[in-house]
C-alpha positions in Angstrom: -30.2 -63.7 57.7 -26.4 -64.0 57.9 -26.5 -66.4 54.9 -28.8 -64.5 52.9 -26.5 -61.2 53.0 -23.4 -63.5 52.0 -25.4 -64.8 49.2 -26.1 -61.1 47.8 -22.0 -60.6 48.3 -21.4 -63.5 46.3 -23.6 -62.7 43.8 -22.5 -59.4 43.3 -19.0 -60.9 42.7 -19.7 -62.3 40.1 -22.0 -59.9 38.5 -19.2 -56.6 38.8 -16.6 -60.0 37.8 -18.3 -60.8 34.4 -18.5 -57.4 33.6 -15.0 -56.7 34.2 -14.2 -59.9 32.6 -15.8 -58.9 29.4 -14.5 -55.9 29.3 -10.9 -56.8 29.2 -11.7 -59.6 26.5 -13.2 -57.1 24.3 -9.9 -54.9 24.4 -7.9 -57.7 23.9 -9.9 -58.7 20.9 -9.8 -54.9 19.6 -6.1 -54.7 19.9 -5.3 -57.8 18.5 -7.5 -56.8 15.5 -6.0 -53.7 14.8 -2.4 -54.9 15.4 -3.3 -57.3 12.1 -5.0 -55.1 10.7 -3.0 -53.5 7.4 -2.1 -49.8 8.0 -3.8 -47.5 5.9 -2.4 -45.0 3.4 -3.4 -41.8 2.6 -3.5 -39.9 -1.1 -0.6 -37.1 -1.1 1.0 -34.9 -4.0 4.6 -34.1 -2.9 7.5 -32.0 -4.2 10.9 -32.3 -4.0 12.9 -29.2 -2.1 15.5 -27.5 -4.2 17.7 -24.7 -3.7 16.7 -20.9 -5.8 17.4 -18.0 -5.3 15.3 -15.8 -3.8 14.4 -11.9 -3.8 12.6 -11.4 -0.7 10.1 -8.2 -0.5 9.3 -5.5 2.1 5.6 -5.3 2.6 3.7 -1.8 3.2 0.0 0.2 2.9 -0.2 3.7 2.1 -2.0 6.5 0.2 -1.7 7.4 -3.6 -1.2 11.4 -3.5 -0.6 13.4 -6.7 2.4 15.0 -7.2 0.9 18.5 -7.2 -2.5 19.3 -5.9 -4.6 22.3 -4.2 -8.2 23.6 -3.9 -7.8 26.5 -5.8 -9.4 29.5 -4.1 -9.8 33.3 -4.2 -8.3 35.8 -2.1 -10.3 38.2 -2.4 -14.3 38.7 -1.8 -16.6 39.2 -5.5 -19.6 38.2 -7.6 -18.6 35.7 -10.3 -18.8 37.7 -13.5 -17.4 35.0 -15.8 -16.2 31.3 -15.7 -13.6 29.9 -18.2 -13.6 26.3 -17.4 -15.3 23.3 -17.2 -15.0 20.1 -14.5 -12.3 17.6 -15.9 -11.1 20.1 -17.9 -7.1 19.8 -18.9 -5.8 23.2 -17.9 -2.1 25.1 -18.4 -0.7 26.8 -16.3 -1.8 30.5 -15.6 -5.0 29.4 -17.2 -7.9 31.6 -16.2 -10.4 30.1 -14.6 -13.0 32.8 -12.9 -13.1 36.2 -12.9 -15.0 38.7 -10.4 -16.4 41.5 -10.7 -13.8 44.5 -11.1 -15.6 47.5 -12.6 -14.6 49.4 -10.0 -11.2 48.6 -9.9 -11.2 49.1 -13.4 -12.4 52.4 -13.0 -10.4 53.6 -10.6 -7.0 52.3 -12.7 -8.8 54.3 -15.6 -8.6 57.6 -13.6 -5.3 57.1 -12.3 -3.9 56.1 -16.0 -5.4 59.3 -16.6 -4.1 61.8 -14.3 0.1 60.2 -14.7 0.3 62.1 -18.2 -0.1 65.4 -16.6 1.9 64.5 -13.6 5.0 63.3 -15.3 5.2 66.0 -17.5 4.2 68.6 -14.0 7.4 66.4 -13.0 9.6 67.0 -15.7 8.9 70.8 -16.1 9.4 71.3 -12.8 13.0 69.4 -12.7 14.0 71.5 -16.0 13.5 74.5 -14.0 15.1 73.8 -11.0 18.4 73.5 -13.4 18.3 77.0 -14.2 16.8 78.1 -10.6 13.4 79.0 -11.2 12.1 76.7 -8.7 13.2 75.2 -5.3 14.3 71.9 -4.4 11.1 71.4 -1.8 8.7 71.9 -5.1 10.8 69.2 -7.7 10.6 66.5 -4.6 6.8 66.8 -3.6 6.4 66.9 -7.9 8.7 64.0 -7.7 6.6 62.2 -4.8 3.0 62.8 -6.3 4.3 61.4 -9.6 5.5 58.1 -7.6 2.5 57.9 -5.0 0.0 58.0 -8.3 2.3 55.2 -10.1 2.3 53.1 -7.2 -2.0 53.8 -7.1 -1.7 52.5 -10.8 0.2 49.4 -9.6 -2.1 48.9 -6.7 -5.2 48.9 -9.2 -3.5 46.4 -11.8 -2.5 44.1 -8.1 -5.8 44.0 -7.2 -7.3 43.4 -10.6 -5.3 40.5 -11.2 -6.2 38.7 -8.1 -9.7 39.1 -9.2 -8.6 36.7 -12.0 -8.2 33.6 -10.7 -5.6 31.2 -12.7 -4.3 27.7 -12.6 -1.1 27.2 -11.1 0.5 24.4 -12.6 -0.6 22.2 -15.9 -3.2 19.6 -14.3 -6.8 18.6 -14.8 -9.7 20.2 -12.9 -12.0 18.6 -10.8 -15.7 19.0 -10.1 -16.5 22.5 -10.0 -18.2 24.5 -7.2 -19.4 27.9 -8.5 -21.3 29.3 -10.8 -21.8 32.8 -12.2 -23.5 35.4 -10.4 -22.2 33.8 -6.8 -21.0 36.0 -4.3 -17.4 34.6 -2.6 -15.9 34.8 0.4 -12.6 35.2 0.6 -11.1 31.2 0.1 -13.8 29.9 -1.2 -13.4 26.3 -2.8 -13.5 26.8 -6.4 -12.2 23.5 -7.9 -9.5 20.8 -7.1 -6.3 20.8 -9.5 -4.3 17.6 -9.5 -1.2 17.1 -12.0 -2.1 13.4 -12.1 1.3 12.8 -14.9 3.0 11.5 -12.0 2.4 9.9 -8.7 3.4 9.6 -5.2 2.4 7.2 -2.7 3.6 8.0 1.2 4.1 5.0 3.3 5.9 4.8 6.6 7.8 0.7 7.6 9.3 -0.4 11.2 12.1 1.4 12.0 14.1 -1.9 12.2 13.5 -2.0 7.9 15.2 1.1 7.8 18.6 -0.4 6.7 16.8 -2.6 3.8 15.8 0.6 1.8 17.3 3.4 0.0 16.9 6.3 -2.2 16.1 4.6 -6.1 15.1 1.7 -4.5 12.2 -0.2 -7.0 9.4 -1.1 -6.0 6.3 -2.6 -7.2 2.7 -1.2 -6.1 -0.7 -3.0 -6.2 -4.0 -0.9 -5.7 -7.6 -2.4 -5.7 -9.1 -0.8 -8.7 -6.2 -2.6 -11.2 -5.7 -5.6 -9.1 -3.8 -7.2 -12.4 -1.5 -4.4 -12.5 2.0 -4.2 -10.7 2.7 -0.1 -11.0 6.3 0.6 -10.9 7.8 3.4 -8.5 11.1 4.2 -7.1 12.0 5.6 -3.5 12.3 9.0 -3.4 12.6 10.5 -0.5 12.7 9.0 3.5 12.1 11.1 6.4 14.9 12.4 8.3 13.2 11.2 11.8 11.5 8.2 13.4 8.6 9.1 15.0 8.7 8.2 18.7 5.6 7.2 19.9 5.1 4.2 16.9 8.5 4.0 15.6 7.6 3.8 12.6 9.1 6.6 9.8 7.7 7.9 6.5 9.0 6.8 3.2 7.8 8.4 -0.2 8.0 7.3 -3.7 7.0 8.5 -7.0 4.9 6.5 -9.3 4.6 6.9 -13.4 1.2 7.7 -14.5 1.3 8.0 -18.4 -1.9 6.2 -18.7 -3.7 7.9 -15.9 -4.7 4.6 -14.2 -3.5 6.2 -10.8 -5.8 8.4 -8.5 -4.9 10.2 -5.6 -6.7 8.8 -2.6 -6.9 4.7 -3.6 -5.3 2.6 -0.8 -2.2 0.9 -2.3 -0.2 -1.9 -1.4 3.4 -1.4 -1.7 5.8 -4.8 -2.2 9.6 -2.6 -1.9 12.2 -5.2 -3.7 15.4 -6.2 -1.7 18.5 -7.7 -2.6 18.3 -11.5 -4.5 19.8 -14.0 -1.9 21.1 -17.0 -3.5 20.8 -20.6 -3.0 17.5 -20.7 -0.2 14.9 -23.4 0.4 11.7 -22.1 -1.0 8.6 -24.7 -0.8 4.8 -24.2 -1.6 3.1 -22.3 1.1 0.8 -24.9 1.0 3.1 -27.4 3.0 3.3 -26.0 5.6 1.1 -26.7 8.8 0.4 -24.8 11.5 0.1 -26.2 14.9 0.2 -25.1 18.4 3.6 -26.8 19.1 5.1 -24.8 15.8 5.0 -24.8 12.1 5.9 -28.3 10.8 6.0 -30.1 7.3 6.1 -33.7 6.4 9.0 -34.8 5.1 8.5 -38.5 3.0 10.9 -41.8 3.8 11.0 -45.0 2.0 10.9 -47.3 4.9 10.4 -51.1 4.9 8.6 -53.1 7.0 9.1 -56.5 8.9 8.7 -58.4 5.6 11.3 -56.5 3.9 8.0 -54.9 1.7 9.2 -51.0 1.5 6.4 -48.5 2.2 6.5 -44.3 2.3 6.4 -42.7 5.3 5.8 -39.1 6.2 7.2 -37.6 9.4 6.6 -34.0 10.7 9.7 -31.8 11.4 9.1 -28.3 12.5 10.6 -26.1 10.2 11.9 -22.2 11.1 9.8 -19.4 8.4 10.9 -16.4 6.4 9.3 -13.8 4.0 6.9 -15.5 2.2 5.6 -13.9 -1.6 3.0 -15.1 -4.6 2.5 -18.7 -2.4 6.0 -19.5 -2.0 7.9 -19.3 1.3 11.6 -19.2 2.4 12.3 -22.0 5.0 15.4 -20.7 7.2 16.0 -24.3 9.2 14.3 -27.7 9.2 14.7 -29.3 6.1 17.3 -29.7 3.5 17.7 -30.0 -0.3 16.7 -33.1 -1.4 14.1 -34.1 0.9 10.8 -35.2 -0.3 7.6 -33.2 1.3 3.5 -33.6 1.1 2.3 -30.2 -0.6 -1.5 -31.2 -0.1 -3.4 -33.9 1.3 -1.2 -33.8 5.2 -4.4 -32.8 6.9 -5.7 -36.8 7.9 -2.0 -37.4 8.1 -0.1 -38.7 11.7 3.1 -38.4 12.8 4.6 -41.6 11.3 2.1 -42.0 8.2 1.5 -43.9 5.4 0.7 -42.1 2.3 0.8 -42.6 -1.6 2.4 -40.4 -3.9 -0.8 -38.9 -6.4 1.3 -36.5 -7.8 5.1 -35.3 -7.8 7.8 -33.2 -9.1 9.7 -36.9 -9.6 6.8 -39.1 -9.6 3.7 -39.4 -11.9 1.1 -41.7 -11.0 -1.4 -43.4 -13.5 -5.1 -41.4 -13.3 -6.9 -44.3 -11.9 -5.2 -43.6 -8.8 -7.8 -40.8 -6.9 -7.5 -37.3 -6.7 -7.7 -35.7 -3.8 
């Protein structure tokens, strides 16, 4: 029995030994194979960094607004008697636009126009006598007061007759409108939108901390979705006086030319505010740069040489510090330096330490046959 079980030991020895055994040759033979094996390279295109000089922007959403507009309505209650416009109409200012039923105003002015004849010259008769004593004092002043109570009736009528005449305020083109005759308003009624759409605003607000980038005249270019190929120029106009405290952010305004009437108030714009040039800066293709959890890097390409004295191109990472970045372009603050050779496409089957062909450079033009990436 005893032998049996030292059998089984022995036996299993050997079994967990080969297999162990194999193991280790099979690494051997893998590692030796891939230490001769020749290193591959991998397709890049590549750029050479320069220094430029670059005009950073200041980045911000906002609203188009006109630079005048209101819902024009009445003050005063009435049936629509008569409409003189039409929607999208161009109007001037103190343009009619509705009027409301004033016959009875109208009428009572009449009578009133009618009566200040006889007053004034009640008035005047009465003053002439006073100058040679015919009359008292007390009987010139109430002549004197009827005379002004019925002019200011006659004033009164004309007041309330114009407000039943409802005008444009300011040159601008009418929206849609919302009445029609024979409708009975309320007082403030919405009778149509007025908008002078010649020039534009848009109202923005930026980080308190951008406050010292920006001033009054300041250009700027703005980008709204229904021209996407149009960069509308504006100019800073006015900045609010306080920061508000709960998001620190503070509102900026700028006006907008709108010869062409391209601009509508409303559209969500995108505003790109243009600071100062700053001279002589790294500026590289967007597109080299990687993004990794240990930083943003970008391989920079060596001519090396191996053991053989053969020289080969390398590309090693370096993490690189950002700035602004505009139209694919960015600003590198730290990491490289002018001069240095770095992969603009093709890094992402690149290692640390790679091999890589040049498909295409700033300095270096490589026959077609060569693959594409």
């Amino acid at each position: 029995m005893k032998k049996w079980i030292a059998s089984a030991i022995i036996l299993a020895l050997l079994v967990f030994g080969s297999v162990i055994g194999f193991n280790m040759f099979k690494a051997m033979k893998i590692q030796e194979f891939m230490a001769n094996r020749p290193i591959p390279e991998f397709p890049v295109t590549s750029t050479t960094v320069t220094l430029e000089d670059w005009t950073p922007h200041l980045r911000a959403i906002g609203f188009i607004e006109p630079i005048q507009g209101v819902n024009i309505a009445n003050e005063v209650t009435g049936k629509v008697s008569e409409i003189k416009f039409e929607s999208g109409q161009k109007l001037k200012a103190n343009d009619p636009l509705v009027y409301l039923d004033s016959e009875v105003e109208r009428a009572n002015l009449k009578a009133a126009q009618g009566r200040l004849s006889a007053v004034q010259r009640n008035y005047t008769r009465l003053n002439s006598l006073f100058s040679k004593g015919s009359v008292s004092q007390g009987q010139v002043d109430d002549a004197e007061a009827e005379l002004l109570a019925l002019q200011g009736q006659i004033e009164s009528s004309q007041a309330t007759i114009s407000r039943r005449i409802i005008r444009a305020p300011f040159d601008g083109i009418a929206g849609l409108r919302n009445v029609f005759i024979g409708d009975y308003l309320s007082a403030g009624t919405d009778i149509v939108r007025l908008e002078d759409v010649s020039k534009m605003r848009l109202r923005f607000t930026i980080p308190q901390n951008d406050l010292n980038k920006i001033n009054i005249g300041q250009a700027m270019n703005i980008f709204v979705d229904a021209e996407p190929e149009i960069a509308f120029t504006g100019t800073i106009s006015a900045i609010e006086p306080a920061v508000n405290y709960q998001s620190g952010l503070i509102q900026v305004q700028a006006d907008i030319p709108n010869t062409a009437q391209q601009l509508r108030s409303g559209m969500f714009a995108k505003a790109s505010i243009i600071l100062p040039t700053v001279p002589k800066q790294i500026v590289i293709p967007e597109t080299a740069i990687n993004y990794t959890l240990y930083g943003k890097t970008v391989y920079v390409v060596t001519e090396q040489q191996d053991k053989s004295g053969k020289s080969f191109l390398q590309a090693d990472q370096r993490i690189v510090t950002l700035g602004k970045s505009k139209e694919g372009s960015i600003r590198i603050l730290g990491g490289i330096k002018e001069g240095d050779l770095i992969v603009t496409s093709g890094q992402v089957r690149l290692s640390n330490a790679a091999h890589v062909t040049i498909i295409e450079s700033d300095i270096l033009k490589i026959p077609a046959e060569i693959p594409a990436l």
